[in-house]
C-alpha positions as CSV (number, residue, x, y, z in Angstrom):
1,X,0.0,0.0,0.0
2,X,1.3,3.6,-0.9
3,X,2.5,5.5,1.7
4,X,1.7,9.7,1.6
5,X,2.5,13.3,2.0
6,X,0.6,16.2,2.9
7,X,1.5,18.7,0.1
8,X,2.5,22.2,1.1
9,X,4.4,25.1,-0.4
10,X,4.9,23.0,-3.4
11,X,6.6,19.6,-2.2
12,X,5.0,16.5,0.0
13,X,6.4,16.9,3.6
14,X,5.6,14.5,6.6
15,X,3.5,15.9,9.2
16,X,6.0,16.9,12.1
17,X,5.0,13.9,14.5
18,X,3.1,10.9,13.4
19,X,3.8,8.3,10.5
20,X,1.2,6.3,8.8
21,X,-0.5,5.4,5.4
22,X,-2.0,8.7,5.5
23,X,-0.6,11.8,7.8
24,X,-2.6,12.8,10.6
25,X,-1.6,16.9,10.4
26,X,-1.8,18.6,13.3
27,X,-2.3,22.3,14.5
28,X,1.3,23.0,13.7
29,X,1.4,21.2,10.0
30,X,-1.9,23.1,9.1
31,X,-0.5,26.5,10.0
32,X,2.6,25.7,7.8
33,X,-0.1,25.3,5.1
34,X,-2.0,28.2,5.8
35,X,1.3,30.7,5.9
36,X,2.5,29.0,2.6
37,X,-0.6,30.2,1.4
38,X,-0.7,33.3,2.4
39,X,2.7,34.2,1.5
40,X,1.8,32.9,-2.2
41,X,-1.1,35.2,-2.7
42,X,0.4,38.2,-1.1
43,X,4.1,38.5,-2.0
44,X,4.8,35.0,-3.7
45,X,4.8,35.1,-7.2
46,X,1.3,34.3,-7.3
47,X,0.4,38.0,-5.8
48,X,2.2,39.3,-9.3
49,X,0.9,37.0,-12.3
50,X,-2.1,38.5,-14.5
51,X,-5.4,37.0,-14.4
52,X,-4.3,35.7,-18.1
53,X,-1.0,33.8,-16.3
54,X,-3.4,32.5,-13.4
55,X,-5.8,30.8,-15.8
56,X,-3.1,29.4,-18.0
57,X,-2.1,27.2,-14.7
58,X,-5.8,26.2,-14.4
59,X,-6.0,24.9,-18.0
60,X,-2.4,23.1,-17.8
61,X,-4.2,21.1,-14.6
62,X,-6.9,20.4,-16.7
63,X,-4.7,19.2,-19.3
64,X,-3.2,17.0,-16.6
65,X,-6.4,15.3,-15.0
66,X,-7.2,14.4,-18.6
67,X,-4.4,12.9,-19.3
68,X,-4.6,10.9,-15.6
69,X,-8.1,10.4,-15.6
70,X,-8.1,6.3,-15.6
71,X,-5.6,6.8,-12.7
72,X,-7.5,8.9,-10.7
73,X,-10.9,7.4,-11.1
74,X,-9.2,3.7,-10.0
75,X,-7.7,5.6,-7.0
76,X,-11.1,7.4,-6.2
77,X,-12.8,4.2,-6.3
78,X,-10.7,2.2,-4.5
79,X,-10.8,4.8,-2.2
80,X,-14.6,5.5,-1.1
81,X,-16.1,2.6,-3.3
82,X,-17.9,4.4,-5.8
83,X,-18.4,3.0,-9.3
84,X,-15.0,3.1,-11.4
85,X,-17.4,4.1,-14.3
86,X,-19.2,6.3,-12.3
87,X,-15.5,8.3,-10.9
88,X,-13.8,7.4,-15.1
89,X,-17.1,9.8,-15.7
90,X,-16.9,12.3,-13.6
91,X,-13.3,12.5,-14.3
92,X,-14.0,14.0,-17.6
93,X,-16.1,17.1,-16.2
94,X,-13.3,17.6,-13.6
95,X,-10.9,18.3,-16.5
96,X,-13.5,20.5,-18.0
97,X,-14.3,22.6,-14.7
98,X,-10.9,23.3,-14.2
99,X,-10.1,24.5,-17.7
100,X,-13.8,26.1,-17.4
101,X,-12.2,28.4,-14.8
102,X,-9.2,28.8,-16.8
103,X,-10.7,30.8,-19.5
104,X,-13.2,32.7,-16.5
105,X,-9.9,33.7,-14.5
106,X,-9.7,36.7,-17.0
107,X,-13.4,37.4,-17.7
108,X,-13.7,39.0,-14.0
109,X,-14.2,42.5,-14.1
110,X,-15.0,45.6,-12.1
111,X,-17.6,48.4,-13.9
112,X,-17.5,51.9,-14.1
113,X,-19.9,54.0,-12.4
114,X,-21.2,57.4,-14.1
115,X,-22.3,58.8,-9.9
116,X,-23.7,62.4,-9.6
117,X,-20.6,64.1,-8.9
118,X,-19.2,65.8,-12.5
119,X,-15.5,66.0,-10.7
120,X,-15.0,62.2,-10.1
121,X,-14.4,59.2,-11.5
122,X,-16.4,55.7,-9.3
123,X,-15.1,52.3,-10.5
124,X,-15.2,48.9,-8.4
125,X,-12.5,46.5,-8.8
126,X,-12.8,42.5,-7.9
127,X,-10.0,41.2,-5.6
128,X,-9.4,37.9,-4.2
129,X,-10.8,37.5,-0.5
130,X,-8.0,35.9,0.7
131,X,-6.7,32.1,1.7
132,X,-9.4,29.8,1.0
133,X,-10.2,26.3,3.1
134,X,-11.3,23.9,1.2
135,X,-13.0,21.1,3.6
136,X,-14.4,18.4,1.2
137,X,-16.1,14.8,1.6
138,X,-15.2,11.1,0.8
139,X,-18.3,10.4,-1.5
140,X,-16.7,12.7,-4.6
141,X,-13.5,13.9,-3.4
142,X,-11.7,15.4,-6.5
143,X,-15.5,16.9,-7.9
144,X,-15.6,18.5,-4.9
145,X,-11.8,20.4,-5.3
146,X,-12.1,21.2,-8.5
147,X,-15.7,22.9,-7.5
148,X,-14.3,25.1,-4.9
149,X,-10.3,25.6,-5.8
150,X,-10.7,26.2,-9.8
151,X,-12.9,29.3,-9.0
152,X,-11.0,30.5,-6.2
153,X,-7.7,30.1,-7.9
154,X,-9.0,31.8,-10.8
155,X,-10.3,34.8,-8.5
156,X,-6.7,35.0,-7.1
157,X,-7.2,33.1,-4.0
158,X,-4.8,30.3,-2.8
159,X,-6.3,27.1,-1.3
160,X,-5.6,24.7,1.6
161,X,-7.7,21.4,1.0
162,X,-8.5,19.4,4.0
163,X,-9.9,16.0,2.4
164,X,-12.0,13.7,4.7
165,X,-10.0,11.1,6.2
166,X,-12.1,8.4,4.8
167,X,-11.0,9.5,1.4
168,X,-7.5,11.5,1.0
169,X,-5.7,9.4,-1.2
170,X,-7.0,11.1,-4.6
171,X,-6.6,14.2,-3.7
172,X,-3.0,13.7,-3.0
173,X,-2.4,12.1,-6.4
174,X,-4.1,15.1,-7.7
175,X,-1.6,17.3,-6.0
176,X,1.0,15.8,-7.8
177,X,-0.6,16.8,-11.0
178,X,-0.3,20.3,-9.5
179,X,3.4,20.2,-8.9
180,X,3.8,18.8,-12.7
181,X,1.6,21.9,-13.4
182,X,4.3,24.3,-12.6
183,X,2.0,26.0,-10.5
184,X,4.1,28.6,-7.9
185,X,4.5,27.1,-4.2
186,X,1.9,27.6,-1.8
187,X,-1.1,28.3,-4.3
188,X,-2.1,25.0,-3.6
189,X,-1.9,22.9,-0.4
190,X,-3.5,19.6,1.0
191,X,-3.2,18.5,4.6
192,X,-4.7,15.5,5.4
193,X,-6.4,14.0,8.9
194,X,-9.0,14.0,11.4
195,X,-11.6,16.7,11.4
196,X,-11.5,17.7,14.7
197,X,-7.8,18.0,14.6
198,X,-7.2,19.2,10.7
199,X,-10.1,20.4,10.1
200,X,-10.9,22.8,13.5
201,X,-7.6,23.9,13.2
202,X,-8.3,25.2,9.3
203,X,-11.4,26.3,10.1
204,X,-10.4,28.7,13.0
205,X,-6.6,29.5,11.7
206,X,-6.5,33.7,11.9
207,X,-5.0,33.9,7.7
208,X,-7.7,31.9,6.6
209,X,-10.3,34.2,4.9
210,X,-12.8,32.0,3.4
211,X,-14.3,28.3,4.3
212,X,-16.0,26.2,1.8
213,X,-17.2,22.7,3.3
214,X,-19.0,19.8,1.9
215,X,-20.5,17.7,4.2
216,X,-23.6,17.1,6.9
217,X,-25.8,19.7,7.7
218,X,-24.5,19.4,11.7
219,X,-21.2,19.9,11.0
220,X,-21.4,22.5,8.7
221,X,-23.4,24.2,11.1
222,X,-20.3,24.2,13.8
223,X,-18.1,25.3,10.8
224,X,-20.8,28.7,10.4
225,X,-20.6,29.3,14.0
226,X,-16.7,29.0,14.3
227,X,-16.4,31.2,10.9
228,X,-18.7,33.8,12.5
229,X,-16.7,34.4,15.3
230,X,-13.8,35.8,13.4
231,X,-16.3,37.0,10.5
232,X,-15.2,34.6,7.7
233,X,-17.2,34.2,4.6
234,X,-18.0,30.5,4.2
235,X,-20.2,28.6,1.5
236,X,-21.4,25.6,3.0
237,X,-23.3,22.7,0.5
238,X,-24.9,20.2,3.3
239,X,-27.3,17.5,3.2
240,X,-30.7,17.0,1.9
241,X,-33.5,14.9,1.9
242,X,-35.4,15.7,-1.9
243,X,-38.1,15.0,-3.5
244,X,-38.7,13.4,-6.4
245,X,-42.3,13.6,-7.7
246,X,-43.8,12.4,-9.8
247,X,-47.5,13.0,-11.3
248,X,-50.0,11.0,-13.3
249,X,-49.4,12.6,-16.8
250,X,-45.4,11.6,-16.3
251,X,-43.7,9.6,-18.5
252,X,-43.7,6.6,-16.3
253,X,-40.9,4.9,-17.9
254,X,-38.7,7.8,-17.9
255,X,-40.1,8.6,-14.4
256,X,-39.2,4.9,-12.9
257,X,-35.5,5.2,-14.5
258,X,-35.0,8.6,-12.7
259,X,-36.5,7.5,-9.2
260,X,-33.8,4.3,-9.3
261,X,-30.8,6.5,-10.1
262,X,-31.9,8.9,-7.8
263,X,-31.4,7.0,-4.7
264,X,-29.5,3.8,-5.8
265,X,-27.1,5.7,-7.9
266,X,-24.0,5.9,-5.8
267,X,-25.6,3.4,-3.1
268,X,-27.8,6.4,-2.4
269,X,-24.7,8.0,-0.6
270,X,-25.0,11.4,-2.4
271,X,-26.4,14.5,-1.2
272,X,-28.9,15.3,-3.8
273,X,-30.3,11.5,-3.2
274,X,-33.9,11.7,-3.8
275,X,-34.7,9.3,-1.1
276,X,-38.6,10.8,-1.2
277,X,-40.8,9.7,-3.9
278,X,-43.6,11.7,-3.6
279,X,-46.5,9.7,-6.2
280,X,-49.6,10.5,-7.3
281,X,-52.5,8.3,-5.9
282,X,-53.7,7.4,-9.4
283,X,-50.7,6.1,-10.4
284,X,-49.2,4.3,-7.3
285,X,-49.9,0.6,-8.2
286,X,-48.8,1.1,-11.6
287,X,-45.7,3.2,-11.2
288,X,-44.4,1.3,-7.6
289,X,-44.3,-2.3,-9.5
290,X,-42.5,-0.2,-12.5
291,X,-40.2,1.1,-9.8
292,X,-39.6,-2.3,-8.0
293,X,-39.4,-4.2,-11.1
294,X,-36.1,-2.2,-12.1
295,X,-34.8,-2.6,-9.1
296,X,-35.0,-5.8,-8.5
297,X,-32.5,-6.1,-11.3
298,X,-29.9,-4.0,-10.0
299,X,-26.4,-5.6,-9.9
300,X,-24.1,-5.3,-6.6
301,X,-20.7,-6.1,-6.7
302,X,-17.4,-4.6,-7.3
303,X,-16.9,-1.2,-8.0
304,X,-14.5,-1.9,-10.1
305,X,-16.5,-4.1,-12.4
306,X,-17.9,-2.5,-15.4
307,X,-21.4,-4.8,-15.0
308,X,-21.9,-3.6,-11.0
309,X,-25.2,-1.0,-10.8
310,X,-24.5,-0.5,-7.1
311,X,-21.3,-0.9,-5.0
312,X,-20.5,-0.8,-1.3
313,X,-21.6,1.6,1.3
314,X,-18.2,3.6,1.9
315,X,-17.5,3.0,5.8
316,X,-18.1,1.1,8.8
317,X,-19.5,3.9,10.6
318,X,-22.2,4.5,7.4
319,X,-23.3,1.1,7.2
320,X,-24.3,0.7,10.6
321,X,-25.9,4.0,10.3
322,X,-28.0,2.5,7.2
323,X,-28.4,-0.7,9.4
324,X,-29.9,1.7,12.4
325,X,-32.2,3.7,9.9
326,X,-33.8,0.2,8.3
327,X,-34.9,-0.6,11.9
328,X,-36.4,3.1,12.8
329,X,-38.2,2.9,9.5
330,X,-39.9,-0.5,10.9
331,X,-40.4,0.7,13.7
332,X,-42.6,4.1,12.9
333,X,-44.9,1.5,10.2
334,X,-43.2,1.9,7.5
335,X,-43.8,-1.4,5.2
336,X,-40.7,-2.6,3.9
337,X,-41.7,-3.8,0.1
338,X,-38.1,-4.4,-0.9
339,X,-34.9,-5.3,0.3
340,X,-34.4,-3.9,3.7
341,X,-31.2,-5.9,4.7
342,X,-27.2,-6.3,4.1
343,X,-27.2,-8.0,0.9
344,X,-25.1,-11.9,0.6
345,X,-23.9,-13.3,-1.8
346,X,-21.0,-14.3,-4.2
347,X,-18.7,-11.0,-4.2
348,X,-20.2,-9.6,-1.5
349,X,-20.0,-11.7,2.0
350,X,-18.1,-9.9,4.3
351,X,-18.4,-6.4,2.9
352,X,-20.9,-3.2,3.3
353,X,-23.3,-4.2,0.8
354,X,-27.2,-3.6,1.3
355,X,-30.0,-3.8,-0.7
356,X,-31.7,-1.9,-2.7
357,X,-34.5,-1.2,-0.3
358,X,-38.1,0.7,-0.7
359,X,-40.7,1.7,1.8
360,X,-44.4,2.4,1.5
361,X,-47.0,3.5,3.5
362,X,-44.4,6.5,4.2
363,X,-45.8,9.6,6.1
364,X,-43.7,13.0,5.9
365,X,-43.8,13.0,9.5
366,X,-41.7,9.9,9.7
367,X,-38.2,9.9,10.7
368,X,-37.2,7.8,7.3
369,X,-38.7,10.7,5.2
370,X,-37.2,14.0,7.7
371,X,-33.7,12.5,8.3
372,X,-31.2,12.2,5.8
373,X,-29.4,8.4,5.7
374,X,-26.8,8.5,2.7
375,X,-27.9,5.2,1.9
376,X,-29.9,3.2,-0.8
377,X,-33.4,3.5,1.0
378,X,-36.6,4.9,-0.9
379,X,-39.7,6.3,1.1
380,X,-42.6,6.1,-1.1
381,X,-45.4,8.9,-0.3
382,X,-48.1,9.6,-1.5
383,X,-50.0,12.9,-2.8
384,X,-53.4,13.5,-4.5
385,X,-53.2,17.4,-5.7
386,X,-50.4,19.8,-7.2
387,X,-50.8,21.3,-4.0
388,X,-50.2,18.5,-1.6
389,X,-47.2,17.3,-3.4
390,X,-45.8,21.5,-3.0
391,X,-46.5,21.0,0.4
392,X,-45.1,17.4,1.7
393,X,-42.2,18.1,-0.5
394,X,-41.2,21.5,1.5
395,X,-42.5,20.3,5.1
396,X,-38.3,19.8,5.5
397,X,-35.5,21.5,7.0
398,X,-33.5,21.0,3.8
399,X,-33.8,22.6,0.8
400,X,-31.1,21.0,-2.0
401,X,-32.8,19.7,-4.9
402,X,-36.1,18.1,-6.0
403,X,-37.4,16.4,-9.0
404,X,-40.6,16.9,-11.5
405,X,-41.7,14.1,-13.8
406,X,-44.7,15.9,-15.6
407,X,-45.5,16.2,-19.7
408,X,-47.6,19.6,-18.4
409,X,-45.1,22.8,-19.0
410,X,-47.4,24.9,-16.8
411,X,-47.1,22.7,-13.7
412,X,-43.2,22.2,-14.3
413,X,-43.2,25.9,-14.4
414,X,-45.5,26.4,-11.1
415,X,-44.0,23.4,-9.3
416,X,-39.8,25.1,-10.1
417,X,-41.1,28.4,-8.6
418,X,-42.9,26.6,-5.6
419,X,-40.3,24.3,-4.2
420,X,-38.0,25.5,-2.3
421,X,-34.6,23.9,-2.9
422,X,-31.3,25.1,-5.2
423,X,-32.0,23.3,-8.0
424,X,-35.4,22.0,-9.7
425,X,-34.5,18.8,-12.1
426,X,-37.4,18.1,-14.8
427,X,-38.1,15.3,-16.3
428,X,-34.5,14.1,-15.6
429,X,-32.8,13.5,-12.1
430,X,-28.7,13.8,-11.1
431,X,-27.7,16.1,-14.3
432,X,-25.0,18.1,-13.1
433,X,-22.9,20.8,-14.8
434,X,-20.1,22.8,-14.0
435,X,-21.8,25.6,-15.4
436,X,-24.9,25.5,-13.5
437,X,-24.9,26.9,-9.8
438,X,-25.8,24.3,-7.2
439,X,-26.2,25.0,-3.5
440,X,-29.1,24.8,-1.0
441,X,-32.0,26.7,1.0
442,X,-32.7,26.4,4.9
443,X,-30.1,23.5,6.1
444,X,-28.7,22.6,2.7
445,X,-26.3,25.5,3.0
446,X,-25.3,28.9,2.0
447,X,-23.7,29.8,-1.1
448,X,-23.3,28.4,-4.8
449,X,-20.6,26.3,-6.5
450,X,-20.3,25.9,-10.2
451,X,-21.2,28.2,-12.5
452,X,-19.9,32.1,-12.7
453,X,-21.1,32.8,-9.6
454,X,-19.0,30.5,-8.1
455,X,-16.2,33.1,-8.6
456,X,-17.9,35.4,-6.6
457,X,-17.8,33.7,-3.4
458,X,-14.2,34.0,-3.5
459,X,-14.3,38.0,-4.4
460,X,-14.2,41.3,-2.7
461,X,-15.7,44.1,-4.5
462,X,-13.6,47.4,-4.0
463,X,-15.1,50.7,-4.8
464,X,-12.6,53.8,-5.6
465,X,-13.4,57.3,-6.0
466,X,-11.1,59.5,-7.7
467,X,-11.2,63.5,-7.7
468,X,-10.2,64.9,-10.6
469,X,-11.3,68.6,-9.3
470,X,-8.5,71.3,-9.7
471,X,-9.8,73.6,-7.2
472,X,-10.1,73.2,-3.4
473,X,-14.0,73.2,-1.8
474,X,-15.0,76.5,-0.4
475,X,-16.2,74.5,2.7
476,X,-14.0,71.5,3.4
477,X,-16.4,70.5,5.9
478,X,-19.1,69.6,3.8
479,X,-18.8,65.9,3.0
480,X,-17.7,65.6,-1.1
C-alpha cells in the first residue's frame, strides 16, 4: 500500500510527528499550510501574475487530470467505493471545470460607475478574498476540489484542502498533477487528517479568509458558527433529503429510471439523493411495480467491475448507520416492500453491501422521510393534488434539490417556482454541470458552487473614488 505526504508550499512533507499510510496533520502542520498560502497570494509570485497567467495554470491542470483520468478514477474508487465508471465519468467534467475556470480567470471585471458628482471618476475592482479552506467529503472527493479551488484560484485566492480522512488518497495524487503543473509554491496545499484536529484547526486558523465545506448539515453548522466568530465568509453545501415527484401525466418509464438513479445511484450516498418519492395516488400501483421491477434487477458487486449498478456503502461507521435507519423505518410502520437488509452473496460476503430497499405506506412526519441516511433507502409517499405534493415536498428542514416528472409545462413551471430547494431537475434527475450553480435553501447550506457565480464567493468588490477637481472646496467640511 502507498504511503503519503501532505503537500504544502509546493513539495509533499511528513507531518512533524506521526507516521502512517496517510498523515494525521496537526495544528502546527496546518499552520505551515496556511502561511505558505498566504505568502503565495500576497508577495509570492502568485500575488504578481495577470489574471491571463493564473488561468493558463488552471487549463495546464486540466490538461493533466485528462491525461490521468483512468488513474485517478481507480484511485477514487478504491478509495470510497464508488463506481469506477461512475469516478472514469466524472473524471471528464473535472478536467472541463478546471479549464472552465481557466478561461473565466480573466473574464472577472469591475464596472465603471457614471455617480452624480461631475469632478470624479467611481469604479469597483474585484480582488481575491483571501486564503481559502477547502473542507471536502469522501463520496466525490476530486468533484468537490475542482468545484471550490478552480474558481478560487481563478479569482486569485490560494487554497488549503482538507480531504475527509475516509477518502484523501485522490486528492494527493491530484496534488501531484499540481506540482507537474508548474503551479508557484503555496497556491495549492492539502493537509490530510481527522476533522476535529485538521479540520478545526483550518477552520479557526487567523489567515484563513474563506471556508467552503461539503459535508452534513450538523457539521457545517459548527463550521458557520466558528467562521462567524472571526467574521469569515463560508459557502457551505450540506445534506438533503429531496423530493422526487412524480405526477400522473409523467412519462412513467422515464419517471421509474430517474426514481432508481436517484437514490441507488452511488448506493444512495449522495447529497442530492432523492430518497422521497412523492407519487400521485392514481398512479401508485402502476408506477411502484414499475419502480420495483427495475430494481430488483440491480447488480451489486465490485466497483470496479464495469457490469456492478450498485457498490458498497463507503464505511463502517455508514453502514451501521443505514443498518440503524432500516430498523427506525420499521419501527414508525413503514412497510418494507423491498430489500431492507445487508445483501449476501457471491462477491459480496463480508463487505458493506445492502440492498436496494423501498418503503411504503411512508408519512412526511416519519423519521425515514425528515432525516437524511446517505444510503440506498426509498420512502414512497403519496399525494393527491399539485398542491399537496408542493407542500409534503417543502415540510423539511432542507432545501437541496427536488425532481418533477410531468409532460404539463405549466405545472413544471409552477412546481420550479414553488419548491423550495437550489435546483429543480425536470423530467431528468442527477444532471449536473459545471456551469450551472448548485447550493441549498434552509439547512442545505449557503452559497453556490459551479457556474460564474462561483467566482464570486471568493471576491471582494472594491469601490474607488477619484477626484479629478483642480480647485479646493469653499467648505472642506461639507462631506464631497
Amino acid at each position: 500500500m502507498k504511503r503519503y505526504q501532505m503537500f504544502v508550499a509546493g513539495d509533499f512533507v511528513d507531518p512533524v510527528d506521526g507516521d502512517a499510510q496517510i498523515p494525521r496533520a496537526k495544528p502546527h502542520d496546518v499552520d505551515l499550510a496556511v502561511r505558505s498560502a498566504h505568502h503565495a497570494m500576497t508577495t509570492g509570485p502568485w500575488s504578481k501574475f495577470t489574471a491571463t497567467q493564473r488561468g493558463k495554470f488552471l487549463n495546464a491542470i486540466a490538461d493533466l487530470v485528462e491525461k490521468n483520468r483512468d488513474h485517478l478514477a481507480e484511485i477514487e474508487t478504491r478509495d470510497n467505493g464508488k463506481l469506477l465508471r461512475e469516478t472514469r465519468g466524472q473524471l471528464g467534467a473535472i478536467a472541463e471545470c478546471w479549464r472552465y475556470y481557466g478561461g473565466l480567470a480573466d473574464k472577472i471585471e469591475g464596472h465603471s460607475i457614471p455617480i452624480e458628482k461631475a469632478d470624479a471618476l467611481a469604479f469597483t475592482t474585484r480582488e481575491p478574498v483571501g486564503v481559502v479552506a477547502a473542507l471536502t467529503a469522501w463520496n466525490s472527493p476530486l468533484w468537490f476540489a475542482a468545484i471550490k479551488c478552480a474558481p478560487a484560484m481563478a479569482a486569485g485566492c490560494a487554497v488549503v484542502v482538507k480531504p475527509s480522512e475516509f477518502a484523501s488518497a485522490s486528492t494527493l495524487e491530484f496534488a501531484a498533477l499540481v506540482k507537474e503543473a508548474g503551479l508557484p509554491p503555496g497556491v495549492f496545499n492539502v493537509v490530510t487528517g481527522l476533522g476535529q484536529e485538521a479540520g478545526s484547526a483550518l477552520v479557526e486558523h487567523p489567515d484563513v479568509a474563506k471556508i467552503t465545506f461539503t459535508g452534513s448539515d450538523v457539521t457545517g453548522a459548527k463550521v458557520y458558527e466558528t467562521a462567524a466568530r472571526a467574521m469569515k465568509r463560508v459557502s457551505l453545501e450540506l445534506g438533503g433529503k429531496s423530493p422526487n415527484i412524480v405526477f400522473a401525466d409523467a412519462n412513467l418509464e422515464l419517471a421509474a429510471a430517474g426514481a432508481v438513479s436517484g437514490i441507488f445511484g452511488a448506493s444512495g450516498q449522495m447529497c442530492t439523493a432523492g430518497s422521497r418519492l412523492l407519487v400521485q395516488r392514481s398512479i401508485l400501483d402502476d408506477f411502484t411495480d414499475r419502480l420495483l421491477k427495475l430494481a430488483r434487477n440491480i447488480r451489486l458487486g465490485d466497483p470496479m467491475d464495469p457490469e456492478t449498478d450498485v457498490g458498497p456503502i463507503a464505511t463502517p461507521p455508514q453502514f451501521q448507520k443505514v443498518m440503524d435507519y432500516l430498523a427506525v423505518a420499521r419501527a414508525d410502520g413503514a412497510r418494507c416492500v423491498l430489500g431492507g437488509k445487508p445483501a449476501l452473496g457471491p462477491g459480496l460476503t463480508g463487505g458493506q453491501f445492502v440492498e436496494p430497499t423501498v418503503f411504503a405506506d411512508v408519512t412526511n412526519q416519519m423519521r425515514i422521510a425528515q432525516e437524511e441516511v446517505f444510503g440506498p433507502i426509498l420512502s414512497i409517499i403519496v399525494f393527491d393534488t399539485e398542491q399537496e405534493a408542493i407542500q409534503i415536498a417543502n415540510e423539511i428542514d432542507y432545501g437541496l434539490v427536488a425532481g418533477v416528472w410531468t409532460t404539463n409545462m405549466g405545472r413544471a413551471i409552477r412546481m420550479s417556482k414553488a419548491l423550495d430547494v437550489g435546483t429543480v431537475w425536470v423530467n431528468t434527475y442527477r444532471a449536473y454541470s459545471y456551469m450551472v450553480p448548485f447550493g441549498g435553501m434552509k439547512r442545505s447550506g449557503l452559497g453556490r458552487e459551479s457556474g460564474i457565480e462561483a467566482v464570486n464567493e471568493y471576491l471582494e468588490t472594491k469601490s474607488v473614488i477619484i477626484s479629478v477637481a483642480e480647485e479646493a472646496p469653499d467648505n472642506p467640511f461639507i462631506m464631497r
